[in-house]
Backbone bond lengths (Angstrom), bond angles and torsions (degrees), N, CA, C in turn:
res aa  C-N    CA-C-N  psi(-1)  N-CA   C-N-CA  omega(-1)  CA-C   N-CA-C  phi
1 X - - - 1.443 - - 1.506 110.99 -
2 X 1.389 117.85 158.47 1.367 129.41 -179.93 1.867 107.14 -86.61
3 X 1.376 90.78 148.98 1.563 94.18 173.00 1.724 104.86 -82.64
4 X 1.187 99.53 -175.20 1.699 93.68 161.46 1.597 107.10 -121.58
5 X 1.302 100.65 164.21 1.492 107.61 -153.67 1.673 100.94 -85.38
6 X 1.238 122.03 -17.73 1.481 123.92 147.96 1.209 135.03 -87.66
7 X 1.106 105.10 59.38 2.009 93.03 -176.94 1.690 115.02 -84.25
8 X 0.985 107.21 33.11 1.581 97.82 -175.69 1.647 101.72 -98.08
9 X 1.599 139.63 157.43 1.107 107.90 153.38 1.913 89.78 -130.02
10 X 1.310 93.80 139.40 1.732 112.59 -172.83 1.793 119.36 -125.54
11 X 1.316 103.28 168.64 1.358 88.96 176.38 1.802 94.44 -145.01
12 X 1.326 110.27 132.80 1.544 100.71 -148.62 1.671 92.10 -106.26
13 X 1.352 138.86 -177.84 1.463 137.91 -102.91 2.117 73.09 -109.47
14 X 1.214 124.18 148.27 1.351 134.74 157.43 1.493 96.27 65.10
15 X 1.509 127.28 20.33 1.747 124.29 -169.48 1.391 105.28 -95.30
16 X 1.303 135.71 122.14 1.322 119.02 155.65 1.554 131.84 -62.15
17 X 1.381 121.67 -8.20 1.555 112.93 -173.62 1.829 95.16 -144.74
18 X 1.571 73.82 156.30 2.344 77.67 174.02 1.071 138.07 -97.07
19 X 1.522 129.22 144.45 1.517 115.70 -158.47 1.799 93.20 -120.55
20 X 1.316 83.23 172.30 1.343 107.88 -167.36 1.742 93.97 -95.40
21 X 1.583 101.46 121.83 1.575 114.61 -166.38 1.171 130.24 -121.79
22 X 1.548 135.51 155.93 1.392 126.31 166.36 1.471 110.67 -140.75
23 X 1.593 125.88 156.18 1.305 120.17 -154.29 1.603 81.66 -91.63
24 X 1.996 111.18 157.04 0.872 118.08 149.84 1.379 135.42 -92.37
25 X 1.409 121.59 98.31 1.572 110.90 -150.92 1.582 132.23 82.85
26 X 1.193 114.49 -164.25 1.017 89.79 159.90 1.663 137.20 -123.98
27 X 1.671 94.39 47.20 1.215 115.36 171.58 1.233 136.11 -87.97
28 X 1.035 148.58 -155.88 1.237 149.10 172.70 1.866 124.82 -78.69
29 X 1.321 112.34 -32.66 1.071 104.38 167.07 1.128 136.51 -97.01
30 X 1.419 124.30 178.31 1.735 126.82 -154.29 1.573 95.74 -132.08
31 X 1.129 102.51 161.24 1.404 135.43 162.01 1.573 142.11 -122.20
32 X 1.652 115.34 87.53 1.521 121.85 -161.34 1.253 138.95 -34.78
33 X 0.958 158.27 124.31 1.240 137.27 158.67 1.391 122.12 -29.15
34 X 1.514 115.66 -28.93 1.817 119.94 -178.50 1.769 100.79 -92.43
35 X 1.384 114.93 19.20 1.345 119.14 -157.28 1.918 145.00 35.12
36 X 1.655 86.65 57.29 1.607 109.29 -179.51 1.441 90.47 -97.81
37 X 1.400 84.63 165.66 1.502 86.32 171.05 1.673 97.14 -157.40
38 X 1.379 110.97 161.80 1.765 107.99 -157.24 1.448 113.79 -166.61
39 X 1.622 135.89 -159.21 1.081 117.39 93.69 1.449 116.92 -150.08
40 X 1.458 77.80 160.11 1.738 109.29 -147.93 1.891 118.20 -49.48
41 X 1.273 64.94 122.68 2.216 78.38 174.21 1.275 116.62 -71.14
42 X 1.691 122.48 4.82 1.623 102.43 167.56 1.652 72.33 165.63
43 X 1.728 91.16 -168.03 1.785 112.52 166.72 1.919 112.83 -80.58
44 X 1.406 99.70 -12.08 1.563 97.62 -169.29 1.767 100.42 69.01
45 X 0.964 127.82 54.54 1.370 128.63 172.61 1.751 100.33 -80.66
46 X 1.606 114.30 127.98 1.094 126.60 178.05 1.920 123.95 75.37
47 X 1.165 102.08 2.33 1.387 132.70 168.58 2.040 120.64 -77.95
48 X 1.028 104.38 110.94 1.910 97.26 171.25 1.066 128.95 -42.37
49 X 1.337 148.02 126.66 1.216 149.13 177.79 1.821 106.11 -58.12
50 X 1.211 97.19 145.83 1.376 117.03 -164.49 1.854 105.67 -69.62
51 X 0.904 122.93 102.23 2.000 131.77 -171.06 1.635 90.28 -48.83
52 X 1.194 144.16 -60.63 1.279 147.07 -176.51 1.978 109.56 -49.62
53 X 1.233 121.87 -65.04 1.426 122.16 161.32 1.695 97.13 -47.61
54 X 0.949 136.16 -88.71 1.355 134.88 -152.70 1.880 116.94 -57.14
55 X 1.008 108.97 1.34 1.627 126.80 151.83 1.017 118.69 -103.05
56 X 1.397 138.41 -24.37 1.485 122.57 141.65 1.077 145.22 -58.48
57 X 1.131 140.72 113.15 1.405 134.97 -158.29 1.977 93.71 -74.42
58 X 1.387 113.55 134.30 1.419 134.15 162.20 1.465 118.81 -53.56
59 X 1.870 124.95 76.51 1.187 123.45 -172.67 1.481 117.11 -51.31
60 X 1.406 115.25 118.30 1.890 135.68 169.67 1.233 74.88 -85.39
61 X 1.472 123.98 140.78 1.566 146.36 108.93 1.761 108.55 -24.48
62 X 1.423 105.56 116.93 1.518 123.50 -161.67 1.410 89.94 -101.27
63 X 1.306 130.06 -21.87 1.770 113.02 -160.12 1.416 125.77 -71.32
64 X 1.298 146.60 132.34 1.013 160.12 -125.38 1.664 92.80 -66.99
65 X 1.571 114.87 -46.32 1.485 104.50 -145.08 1.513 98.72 -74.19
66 X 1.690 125.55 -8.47 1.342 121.59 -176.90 1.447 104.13 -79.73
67 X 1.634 131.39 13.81 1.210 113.73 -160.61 1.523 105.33 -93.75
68 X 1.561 148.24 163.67 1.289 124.24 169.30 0.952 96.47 -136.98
């Protein structure tokens, strides 16, 4: 199976809820699934998931050779 290309979940600087994330590089900041980009003030532990990420569907890599 495929991962998803956001697996991070973050909560970015003054945010009330957490988004679904991926690092840019290999630095410190991320890039949202609702397309923020930041970097992240914690896990957002105990925080709502972000309504914008959670209407996006979490892109899997569709191409054949990931299939098993």
């Amino acid at each position: 199976m495929s991962e998803p290309q956001y697996p991070l979940l973050v909560a970015l600087p003054g945010g009330r809820v957490q988004h679904a994330a991926r690092l840019i590089g290999d630095g410190p900041a991320v890039n949202t699934l609702c397309r923020k980009r930041g970097v992240p003030a914690g896990e957002g532990a105990g925080l709502g998931y972000c309504r914008a990420c959670l209407n996006k569907p979490n892109p899997i890599d569709q191409r054949s050779y990931n299939k098993t």
